[in-house]
N, C-alpha and C positions, 0 to 999 in steps of 0.2 A: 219856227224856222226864221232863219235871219235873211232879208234882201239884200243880196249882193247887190254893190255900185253898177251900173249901166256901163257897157263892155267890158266886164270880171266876171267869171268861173263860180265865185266863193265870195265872200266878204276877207277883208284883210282888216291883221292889226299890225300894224308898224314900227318898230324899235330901233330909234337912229339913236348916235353919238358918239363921241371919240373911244379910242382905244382906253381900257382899262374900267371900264365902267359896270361890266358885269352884264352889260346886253346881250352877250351869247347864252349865256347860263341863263338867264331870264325869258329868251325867245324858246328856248330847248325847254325851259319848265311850265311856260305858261303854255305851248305846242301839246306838252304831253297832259295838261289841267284840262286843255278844250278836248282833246281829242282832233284837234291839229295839225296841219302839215307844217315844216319850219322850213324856212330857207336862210341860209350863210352867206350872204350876198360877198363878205367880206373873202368867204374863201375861191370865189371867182373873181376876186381880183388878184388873190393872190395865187390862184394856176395860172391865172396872165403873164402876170412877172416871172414866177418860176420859169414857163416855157419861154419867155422873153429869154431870160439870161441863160438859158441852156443851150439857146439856135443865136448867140453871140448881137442878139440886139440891140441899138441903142434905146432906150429907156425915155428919151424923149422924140424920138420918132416916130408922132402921131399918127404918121399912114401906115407905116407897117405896124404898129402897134396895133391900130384898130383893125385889120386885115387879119391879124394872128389871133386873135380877139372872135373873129368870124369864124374862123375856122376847127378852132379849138372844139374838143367833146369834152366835157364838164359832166359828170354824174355822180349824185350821192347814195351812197350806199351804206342805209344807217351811219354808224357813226367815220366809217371811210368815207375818202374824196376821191376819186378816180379820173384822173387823167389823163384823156385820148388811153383808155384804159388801164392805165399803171398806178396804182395807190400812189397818192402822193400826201397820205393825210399826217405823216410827219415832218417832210419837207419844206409844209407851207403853211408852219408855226413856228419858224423861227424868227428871231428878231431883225435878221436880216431880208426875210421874206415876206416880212410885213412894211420892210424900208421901201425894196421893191412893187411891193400892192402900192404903195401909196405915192408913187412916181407913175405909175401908168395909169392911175384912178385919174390925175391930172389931168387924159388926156381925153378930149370933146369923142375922137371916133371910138375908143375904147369902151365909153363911156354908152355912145349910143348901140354899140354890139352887145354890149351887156345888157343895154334896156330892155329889150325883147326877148333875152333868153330869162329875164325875170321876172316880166309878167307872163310867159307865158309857164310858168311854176302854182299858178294860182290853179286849184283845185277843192272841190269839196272835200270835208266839211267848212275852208278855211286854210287861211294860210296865215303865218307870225313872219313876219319880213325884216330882216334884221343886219343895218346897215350904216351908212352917213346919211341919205338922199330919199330913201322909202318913202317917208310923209311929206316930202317938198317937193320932188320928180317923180321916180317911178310910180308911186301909188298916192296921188294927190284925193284921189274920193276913198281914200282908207276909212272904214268903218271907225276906227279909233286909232291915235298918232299918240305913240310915247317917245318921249327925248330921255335918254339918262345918262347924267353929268356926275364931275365928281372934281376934285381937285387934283392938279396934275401929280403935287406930292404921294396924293394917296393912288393914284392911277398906276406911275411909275413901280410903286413898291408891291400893286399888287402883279403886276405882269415881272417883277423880279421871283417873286415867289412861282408867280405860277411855269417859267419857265423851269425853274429849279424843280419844284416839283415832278417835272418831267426827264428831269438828268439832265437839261442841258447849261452849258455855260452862258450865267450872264453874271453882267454887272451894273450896281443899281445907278452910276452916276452916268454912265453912257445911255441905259435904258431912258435917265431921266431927260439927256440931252436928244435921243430922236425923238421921244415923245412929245417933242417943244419943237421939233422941228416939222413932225409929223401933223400936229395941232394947225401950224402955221400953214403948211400947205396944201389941207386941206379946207380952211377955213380963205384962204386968200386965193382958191384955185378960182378960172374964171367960167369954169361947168361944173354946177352943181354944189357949187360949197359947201361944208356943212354948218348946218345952223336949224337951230326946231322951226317946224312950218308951225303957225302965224296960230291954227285950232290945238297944237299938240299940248297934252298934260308931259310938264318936263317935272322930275324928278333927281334931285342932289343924291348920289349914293354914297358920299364921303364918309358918313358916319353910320352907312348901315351898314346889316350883314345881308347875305342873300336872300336869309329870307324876311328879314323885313324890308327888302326892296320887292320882294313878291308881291305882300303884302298889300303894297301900296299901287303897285300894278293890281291884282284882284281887284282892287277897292274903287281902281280908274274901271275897269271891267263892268264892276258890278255896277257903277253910274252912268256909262256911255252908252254900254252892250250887252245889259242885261240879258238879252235873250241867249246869250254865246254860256253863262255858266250853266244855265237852268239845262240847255242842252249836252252841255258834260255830264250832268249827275247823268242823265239813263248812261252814255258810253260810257262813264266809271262804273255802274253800277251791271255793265252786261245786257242792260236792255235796246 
């Protein structure tokens, strides 16, 4: 059995870094390796923004924004998002609704309404936490802290595909231009910036595929938190 950190539920593992890096897919398969719970920190920021611009918000309006932020119901429902209970789980993939997440992620009260509704997501057996700020803010005694980076070239072109893949319209020189904007302001904000905390195994995924970014995730796994696979094989195996 693993010892969770002193005031946590569960033990956590953490998966910060920018857009485009393969973090979601990686928290959703290392979640389903452990027998794990996962959380999409990204996609409560971007129910933020969406109810932001639907109730005619300003977007840098730190008080209302953390107010709305408070208020909000936020529930996942395997692979749905439900919003003050209305699916919103294709609303807040688009490229415009992640321009939005990342203008209100900016903002200090938003930021601490969110803090609370994300630790309190931790549960047994574990949780995979998947975000900018997990291993620096929200869950600084995380059992294990992964950063995963990649090059904005290759970032941009996969979030073009992956939007395509979805039917929707993008394009890759605009995508590449908020992605540099996005980087910038998230990285320059003055709550929470992103950046790997100081213990995390950071990981380039520029030139891998998903699953040799697993890989290397399992391998950070199998040297930090040993105890976490040994207890997957019985839940793979039924027992």
């Amino acid at each position: 059995m693993i010892e969770p950190a002193a005031g946590l539920a569960a033990p956590v593992i953490t998966v910060d870094g920018p857009s485009g890096t393969g973090k979601g897919t990686i928290a959703g398969r290392l979640a389903q390796l452990l027998g794990w719970h996962v959380l999409d920190t990204g996609a409560l920021y971007r129910c933020v923004g969406l109810a932001a611009v639907r109730r005619g918000l300003d977007l840098d309006d730190g008080d209302a924004l953390g107010a709305l932020a408070q208020a909000l119901h936020i529930r996942f429902d395997g692979e749905r998002v439900l919003l003050d209970d209305l699916d919103v789980s294709t609303d807040i993939r688009t490229a415009a609704a992640a321009e939005h997440a990342s203008r209100v992620a900016a903002q200090p009260a938003v930021r601490q309404a969110l803090w609370r509704l994300q630790r309190e997501a931790v549960r047994p057996p574990g949780l995979i936490a998947d975000g900018r700020d997990m291993g620096t803010v929200v869950f600084p005694e995380a059992a294990l802290k992964l950063y995963l980076d990649a090059s904005p070239e290759v970032r941009a072109d996969r979030r073009y595909k992956q939007l395509k893949d979805k039917g929707m319209d993008a394009n890759l020189h605009s995508l590449a231009q908020e992605l540099a904007e996005r980087d910038r302001r998230d990285r320059e904000r003055a709550a929470s910036p992103l950046a790997p905390a100081d213990d995390a195994v950071i990981i380039d995924t520029s030139a891998l595929d998903i699953d040799a970014v697993l890989a290397c995730v399992v391998d950070a796994v199998r040297r930090r938190l040993p105890q976490a696979l040994q207890a997957s094989s019985g839940v793979q195996s039924g027992a």
